[in-house]
N, CA, C and O atoms as a GROMACS GRO file, in nm:
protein
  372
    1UNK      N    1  10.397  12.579   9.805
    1UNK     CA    2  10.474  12.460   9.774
    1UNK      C    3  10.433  12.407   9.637
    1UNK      O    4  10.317  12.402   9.594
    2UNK      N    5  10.545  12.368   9.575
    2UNK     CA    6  10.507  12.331   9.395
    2UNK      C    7  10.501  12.172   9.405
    2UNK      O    8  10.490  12.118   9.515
    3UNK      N    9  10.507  12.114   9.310
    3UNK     CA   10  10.539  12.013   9.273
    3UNK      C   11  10.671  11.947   9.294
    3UNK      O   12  10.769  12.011   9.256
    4UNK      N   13  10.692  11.824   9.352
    4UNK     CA   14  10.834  11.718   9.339
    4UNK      C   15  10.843  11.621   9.277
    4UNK      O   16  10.738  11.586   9.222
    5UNK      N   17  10.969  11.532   9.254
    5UNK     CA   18  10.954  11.426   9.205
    5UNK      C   19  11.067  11.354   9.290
    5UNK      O   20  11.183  11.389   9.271
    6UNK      N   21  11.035  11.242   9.396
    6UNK     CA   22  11.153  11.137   9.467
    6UNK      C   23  11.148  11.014   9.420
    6UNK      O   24  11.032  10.978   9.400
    7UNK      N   25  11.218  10.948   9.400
    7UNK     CA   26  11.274  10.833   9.417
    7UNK      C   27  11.335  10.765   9.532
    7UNK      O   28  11.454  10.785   9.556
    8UNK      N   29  11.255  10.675   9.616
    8UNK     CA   30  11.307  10.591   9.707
    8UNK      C   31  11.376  10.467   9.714
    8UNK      O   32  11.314  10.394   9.637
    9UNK      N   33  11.469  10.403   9.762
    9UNK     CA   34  11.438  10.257   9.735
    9UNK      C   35  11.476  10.214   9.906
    9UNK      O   36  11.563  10.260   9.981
   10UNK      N   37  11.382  10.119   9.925
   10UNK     CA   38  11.337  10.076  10.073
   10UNK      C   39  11.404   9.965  10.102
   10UNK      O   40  11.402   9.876  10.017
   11UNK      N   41  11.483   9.943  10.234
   11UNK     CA   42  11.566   9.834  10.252
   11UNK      C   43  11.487   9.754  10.390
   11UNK      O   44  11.406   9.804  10.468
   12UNK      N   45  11.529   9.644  10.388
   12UNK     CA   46  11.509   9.555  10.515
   12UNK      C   47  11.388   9.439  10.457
   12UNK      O   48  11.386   9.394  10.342
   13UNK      N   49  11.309   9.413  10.544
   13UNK     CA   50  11.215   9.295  10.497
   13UNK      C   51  11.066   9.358  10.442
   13UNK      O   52  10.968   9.388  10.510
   14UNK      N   53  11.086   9.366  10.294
   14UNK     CA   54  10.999   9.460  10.260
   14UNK      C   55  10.914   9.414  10.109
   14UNK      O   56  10.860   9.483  10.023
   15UNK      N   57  10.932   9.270  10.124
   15UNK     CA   58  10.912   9.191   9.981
   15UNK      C   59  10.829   9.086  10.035
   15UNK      O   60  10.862   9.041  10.144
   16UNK      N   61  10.690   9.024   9.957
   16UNK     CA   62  10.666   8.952   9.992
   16UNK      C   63  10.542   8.978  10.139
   16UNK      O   64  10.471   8.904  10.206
   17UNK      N   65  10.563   9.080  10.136
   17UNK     CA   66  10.443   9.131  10.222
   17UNK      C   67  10.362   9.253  10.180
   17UNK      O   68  10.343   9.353  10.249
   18UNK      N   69  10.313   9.228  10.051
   18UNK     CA   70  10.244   9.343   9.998
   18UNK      C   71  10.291   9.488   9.975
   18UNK      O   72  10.229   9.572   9.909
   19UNK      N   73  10.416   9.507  10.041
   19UNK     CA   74  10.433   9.678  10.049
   19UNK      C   75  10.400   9.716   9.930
   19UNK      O   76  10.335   9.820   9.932
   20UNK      N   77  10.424   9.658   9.792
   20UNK     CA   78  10.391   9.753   9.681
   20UNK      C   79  10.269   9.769   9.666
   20UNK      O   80  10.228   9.868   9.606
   21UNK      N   81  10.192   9.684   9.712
   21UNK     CA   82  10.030   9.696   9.711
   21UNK      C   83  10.012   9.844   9.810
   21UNK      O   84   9.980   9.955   9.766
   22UNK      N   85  10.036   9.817   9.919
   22UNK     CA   86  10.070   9.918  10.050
   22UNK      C   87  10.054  10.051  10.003
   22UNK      O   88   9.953  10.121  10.019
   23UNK      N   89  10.199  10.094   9.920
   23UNK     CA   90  10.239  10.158   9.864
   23UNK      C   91  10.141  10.255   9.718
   23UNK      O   92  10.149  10.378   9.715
   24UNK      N   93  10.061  10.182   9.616
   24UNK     CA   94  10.014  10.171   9.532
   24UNK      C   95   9.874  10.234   9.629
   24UNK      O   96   9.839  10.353   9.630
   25UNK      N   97   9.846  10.188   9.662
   25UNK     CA   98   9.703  10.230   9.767
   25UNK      C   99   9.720  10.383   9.826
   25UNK      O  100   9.643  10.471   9.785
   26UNK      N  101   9.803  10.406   9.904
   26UNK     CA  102   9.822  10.500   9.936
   26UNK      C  103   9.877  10.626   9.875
   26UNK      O  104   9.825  10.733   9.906
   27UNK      N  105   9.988  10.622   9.784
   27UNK     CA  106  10.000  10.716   9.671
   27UNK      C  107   9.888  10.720   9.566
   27UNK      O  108   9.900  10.826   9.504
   28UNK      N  109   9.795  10.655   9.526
   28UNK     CA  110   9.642  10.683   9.446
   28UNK      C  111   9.583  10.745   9.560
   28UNK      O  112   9.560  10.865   9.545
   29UNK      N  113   9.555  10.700   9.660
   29UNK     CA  114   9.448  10.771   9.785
   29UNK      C  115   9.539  10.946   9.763
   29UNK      O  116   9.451  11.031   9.749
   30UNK      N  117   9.616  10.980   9.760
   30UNK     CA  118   9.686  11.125   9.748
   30UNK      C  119   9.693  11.159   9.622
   30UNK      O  120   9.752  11.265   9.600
   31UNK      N  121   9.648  11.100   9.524
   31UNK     CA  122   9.695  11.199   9.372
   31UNK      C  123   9.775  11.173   9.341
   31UNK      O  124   9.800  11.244   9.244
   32UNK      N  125   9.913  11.048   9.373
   32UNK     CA  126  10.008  11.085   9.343
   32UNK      C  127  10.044  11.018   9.196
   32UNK      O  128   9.966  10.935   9.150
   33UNK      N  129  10.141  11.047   9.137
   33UNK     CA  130  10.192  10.966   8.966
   33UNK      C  131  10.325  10.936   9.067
   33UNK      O  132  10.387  10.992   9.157
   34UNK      N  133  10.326  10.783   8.977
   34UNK     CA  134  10.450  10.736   8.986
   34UNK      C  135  10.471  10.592   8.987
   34UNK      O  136  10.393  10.549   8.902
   35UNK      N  137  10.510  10.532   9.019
   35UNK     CA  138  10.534  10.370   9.007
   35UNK      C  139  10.602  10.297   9.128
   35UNK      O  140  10.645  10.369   9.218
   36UNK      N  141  10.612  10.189   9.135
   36UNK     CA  142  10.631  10.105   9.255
   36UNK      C  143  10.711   9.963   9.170
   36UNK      O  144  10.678   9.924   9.058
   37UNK      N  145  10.810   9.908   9.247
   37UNK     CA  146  10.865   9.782   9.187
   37UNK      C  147  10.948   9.722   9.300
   37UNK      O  148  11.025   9.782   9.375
   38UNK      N  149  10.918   9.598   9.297
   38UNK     CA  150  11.058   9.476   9.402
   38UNK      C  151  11.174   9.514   9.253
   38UNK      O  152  11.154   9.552   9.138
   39UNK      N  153  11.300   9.476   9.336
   39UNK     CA  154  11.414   9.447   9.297
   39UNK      C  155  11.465   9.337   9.326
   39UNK      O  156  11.407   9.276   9.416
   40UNK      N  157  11.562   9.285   9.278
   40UNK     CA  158  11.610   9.150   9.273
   40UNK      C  159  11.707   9.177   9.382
   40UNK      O  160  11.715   9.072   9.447
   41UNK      N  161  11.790   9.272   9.438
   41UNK     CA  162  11.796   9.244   9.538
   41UNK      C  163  11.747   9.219   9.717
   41UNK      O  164  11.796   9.167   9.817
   42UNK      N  165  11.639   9.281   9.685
   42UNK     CA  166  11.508   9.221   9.803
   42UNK      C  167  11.456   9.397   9.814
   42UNK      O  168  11.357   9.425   9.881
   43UNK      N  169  11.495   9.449   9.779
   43UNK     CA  170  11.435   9.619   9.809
   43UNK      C  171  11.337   9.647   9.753
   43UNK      O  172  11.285   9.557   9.688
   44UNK      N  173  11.278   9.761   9.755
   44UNK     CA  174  11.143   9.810   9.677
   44UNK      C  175  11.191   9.927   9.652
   44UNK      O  176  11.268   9.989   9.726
   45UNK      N  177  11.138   9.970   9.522
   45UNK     CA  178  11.198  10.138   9.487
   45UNK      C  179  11.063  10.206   9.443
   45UNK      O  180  10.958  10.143   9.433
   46UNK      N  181  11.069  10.269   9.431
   46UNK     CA  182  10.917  10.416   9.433
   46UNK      C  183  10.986  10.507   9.386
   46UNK      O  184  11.105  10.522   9.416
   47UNK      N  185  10.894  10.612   9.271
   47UNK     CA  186  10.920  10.702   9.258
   47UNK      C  187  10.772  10.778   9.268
   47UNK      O  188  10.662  10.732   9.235
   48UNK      N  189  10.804  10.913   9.325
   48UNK     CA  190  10.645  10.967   9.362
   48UNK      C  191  10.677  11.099   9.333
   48UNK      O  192  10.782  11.150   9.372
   49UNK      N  193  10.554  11.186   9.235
   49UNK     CA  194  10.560  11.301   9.203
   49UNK      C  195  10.452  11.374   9.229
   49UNK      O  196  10.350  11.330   9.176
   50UNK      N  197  10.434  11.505   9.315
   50UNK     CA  198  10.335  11.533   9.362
   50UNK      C  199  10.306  11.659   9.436
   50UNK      O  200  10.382  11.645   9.531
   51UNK      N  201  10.262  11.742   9.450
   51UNK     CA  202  10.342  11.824   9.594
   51UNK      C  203  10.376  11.779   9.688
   51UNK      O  204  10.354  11.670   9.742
   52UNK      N  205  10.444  11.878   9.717
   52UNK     CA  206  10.611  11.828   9.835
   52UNK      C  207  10.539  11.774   9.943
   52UNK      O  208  10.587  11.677  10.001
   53UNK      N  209  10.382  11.844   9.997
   53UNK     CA  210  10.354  11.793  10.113
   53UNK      C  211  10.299  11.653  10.129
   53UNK      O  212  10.288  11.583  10.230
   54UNK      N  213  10.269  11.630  10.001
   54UNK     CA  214  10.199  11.486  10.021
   54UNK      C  215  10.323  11.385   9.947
   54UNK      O  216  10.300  11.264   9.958
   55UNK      N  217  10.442  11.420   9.878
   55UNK     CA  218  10.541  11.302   9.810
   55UNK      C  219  10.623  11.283  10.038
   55UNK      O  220  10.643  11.194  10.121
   56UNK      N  221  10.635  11.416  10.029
   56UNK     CA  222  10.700  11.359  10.180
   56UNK      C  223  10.623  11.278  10.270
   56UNK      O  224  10.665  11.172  10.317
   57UNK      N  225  10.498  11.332  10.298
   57UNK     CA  226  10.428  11.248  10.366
   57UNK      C  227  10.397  11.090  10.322
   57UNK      O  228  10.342  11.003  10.389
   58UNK      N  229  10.451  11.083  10.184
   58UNK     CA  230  10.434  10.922  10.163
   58UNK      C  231  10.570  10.844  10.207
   58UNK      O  232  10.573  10.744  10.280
   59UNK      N  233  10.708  10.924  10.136
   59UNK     CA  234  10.834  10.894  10.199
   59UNK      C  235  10.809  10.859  10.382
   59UNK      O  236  10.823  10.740  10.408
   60UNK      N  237  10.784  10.928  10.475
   60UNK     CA  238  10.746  10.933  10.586
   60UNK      C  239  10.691  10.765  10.651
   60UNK      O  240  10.736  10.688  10.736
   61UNK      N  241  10.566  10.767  10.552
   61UNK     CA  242  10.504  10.603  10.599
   61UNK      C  243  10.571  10.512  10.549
   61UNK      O  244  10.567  10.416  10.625
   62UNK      N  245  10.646  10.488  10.439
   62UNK     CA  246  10.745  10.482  10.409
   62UNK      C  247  10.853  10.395  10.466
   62UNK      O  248  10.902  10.288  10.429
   63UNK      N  249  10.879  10.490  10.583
   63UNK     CA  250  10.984  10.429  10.674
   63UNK      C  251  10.940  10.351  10.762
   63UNK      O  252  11.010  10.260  10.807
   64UNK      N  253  10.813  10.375  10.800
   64UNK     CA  254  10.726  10.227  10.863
   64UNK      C  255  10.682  10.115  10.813
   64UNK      O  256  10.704  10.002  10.857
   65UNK      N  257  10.595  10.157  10.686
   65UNK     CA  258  10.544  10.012  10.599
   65UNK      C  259  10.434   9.988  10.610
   65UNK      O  260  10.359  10.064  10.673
   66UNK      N  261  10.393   9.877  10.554
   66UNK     CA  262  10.297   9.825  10.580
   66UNK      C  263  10.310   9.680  10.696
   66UNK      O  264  10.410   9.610  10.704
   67UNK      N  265  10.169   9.661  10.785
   67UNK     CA  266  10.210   9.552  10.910
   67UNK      C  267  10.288   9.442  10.834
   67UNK      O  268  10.255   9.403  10.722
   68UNK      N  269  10.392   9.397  10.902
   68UNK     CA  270  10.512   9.271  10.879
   68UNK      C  271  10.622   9.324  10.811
   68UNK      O  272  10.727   9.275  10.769
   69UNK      N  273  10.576   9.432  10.808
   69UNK     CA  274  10.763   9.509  10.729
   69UNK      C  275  10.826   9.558  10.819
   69UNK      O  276  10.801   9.643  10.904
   70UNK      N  277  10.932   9.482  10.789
   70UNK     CA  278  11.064   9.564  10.880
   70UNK      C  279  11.187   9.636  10.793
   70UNK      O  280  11.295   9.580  10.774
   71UNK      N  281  11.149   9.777  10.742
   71UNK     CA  282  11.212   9.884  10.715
   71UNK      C  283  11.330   9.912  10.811
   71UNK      O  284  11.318   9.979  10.914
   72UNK      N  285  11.469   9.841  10.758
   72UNK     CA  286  11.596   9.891  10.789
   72UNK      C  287  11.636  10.066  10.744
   72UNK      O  288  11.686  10.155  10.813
   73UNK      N  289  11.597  10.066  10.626
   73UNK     CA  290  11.670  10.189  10.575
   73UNK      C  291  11.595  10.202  10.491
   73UNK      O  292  11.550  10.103  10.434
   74UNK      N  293  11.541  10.397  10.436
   74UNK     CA  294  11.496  10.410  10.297
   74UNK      C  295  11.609  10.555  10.252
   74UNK      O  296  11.625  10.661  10.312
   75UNK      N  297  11.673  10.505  10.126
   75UNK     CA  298  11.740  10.586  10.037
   75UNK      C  299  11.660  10.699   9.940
   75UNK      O  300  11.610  10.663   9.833
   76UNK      N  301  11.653  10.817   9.979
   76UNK     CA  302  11.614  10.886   9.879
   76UNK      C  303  11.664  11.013   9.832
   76UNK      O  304  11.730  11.101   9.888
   77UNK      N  305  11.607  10.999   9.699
   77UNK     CA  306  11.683  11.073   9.536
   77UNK      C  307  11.608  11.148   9.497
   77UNK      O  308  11.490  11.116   9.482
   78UNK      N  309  11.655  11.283   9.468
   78UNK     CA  310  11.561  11.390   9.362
   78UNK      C  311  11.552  11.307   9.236
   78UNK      O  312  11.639  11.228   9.201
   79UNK      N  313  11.420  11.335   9.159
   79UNK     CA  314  11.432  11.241   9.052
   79UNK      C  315  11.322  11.356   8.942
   79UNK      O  316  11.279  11.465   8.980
   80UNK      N  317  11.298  11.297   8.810
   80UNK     CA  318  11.212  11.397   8.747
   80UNK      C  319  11.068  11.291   8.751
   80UNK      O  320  11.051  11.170   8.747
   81UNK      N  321  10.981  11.406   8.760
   81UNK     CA  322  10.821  11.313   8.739
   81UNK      C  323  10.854  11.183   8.619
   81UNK      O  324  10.954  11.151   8.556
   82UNK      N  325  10.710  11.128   8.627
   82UNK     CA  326  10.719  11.044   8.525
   82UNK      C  327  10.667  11.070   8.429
   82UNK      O  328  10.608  11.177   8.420
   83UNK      N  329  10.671  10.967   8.307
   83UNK     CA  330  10.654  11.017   8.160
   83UNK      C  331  10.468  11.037   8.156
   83UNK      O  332  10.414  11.118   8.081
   84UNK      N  333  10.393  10.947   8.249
   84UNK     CA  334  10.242  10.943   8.230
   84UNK      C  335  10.199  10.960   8.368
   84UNK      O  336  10.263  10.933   8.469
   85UNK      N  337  10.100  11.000   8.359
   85UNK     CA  338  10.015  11.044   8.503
   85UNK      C  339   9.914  10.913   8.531
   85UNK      O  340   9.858  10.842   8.448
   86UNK      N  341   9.908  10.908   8.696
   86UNK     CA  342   9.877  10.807   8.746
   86UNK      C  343  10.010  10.751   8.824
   86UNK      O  344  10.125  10.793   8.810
   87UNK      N  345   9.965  10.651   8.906
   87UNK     CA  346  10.024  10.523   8.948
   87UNK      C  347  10.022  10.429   8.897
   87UNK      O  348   9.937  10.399   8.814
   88UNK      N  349  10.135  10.340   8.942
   88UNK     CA  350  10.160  10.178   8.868
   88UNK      C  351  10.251  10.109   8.966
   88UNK      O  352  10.346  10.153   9.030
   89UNK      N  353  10.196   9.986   8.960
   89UNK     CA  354  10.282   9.835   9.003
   89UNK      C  355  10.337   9.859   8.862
   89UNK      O  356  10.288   9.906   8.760
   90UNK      N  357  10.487   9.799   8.903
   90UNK     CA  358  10.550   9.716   8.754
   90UNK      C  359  10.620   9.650   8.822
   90UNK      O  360  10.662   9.654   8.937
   91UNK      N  361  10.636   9.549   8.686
   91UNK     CA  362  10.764   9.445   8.719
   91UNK      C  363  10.873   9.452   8.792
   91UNK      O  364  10.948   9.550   8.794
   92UNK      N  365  10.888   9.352   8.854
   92UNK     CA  366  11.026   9.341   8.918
   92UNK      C  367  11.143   9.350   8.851
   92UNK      O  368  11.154   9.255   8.773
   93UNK      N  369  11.224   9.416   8.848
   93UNK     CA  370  11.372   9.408   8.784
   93UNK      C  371  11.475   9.386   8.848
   93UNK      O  372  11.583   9.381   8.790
   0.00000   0.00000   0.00000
């Protein structure tokens, strides 16, 4: 298995309860590059590049959350890695 790159963006009550922290924690604990952000419409989007077994296995928790999230739906997109290695919080857009 090679390398991937997804893009998620996470629906339901998922703001405001740390998930990007959540999120940020657990893709560094795996190696992974990529970034984390709220959206202005209440979602969270991720993009994670990594091998397949560990970008899925983050998609996966993902759909649970972190405790007090209630994950309606997560959307995900083939996407290309990112421009720098590592993880990141960024701004909300």
């Amino acid at each position: 298995m090679g390398d991937i790159a997804k893009r998620i963006v996470i629906e339901g009550r998922v703001q405001g309860i740390g998930f990007r922290w959540w999120i940020a924690n657990w893709a560094n604990a795996r190696g992974l590059d990529g970034w984390v952000r709220n959206r202005r419409e209440g979602t969270v989007e991720a993009l994670f590049h990594g091998p397949e077994e560990f970008v899925n296995h983050m998609i996966e928790a993902c759909r649970e959350g972190p405790e007090g999230a209630r994950v309606r739906n997560v959307k995900e997109y083939d996407d290309e890695p990112p421009d720098e290695p590592g993880f990141e919080q960024r701004p909300s857009v």
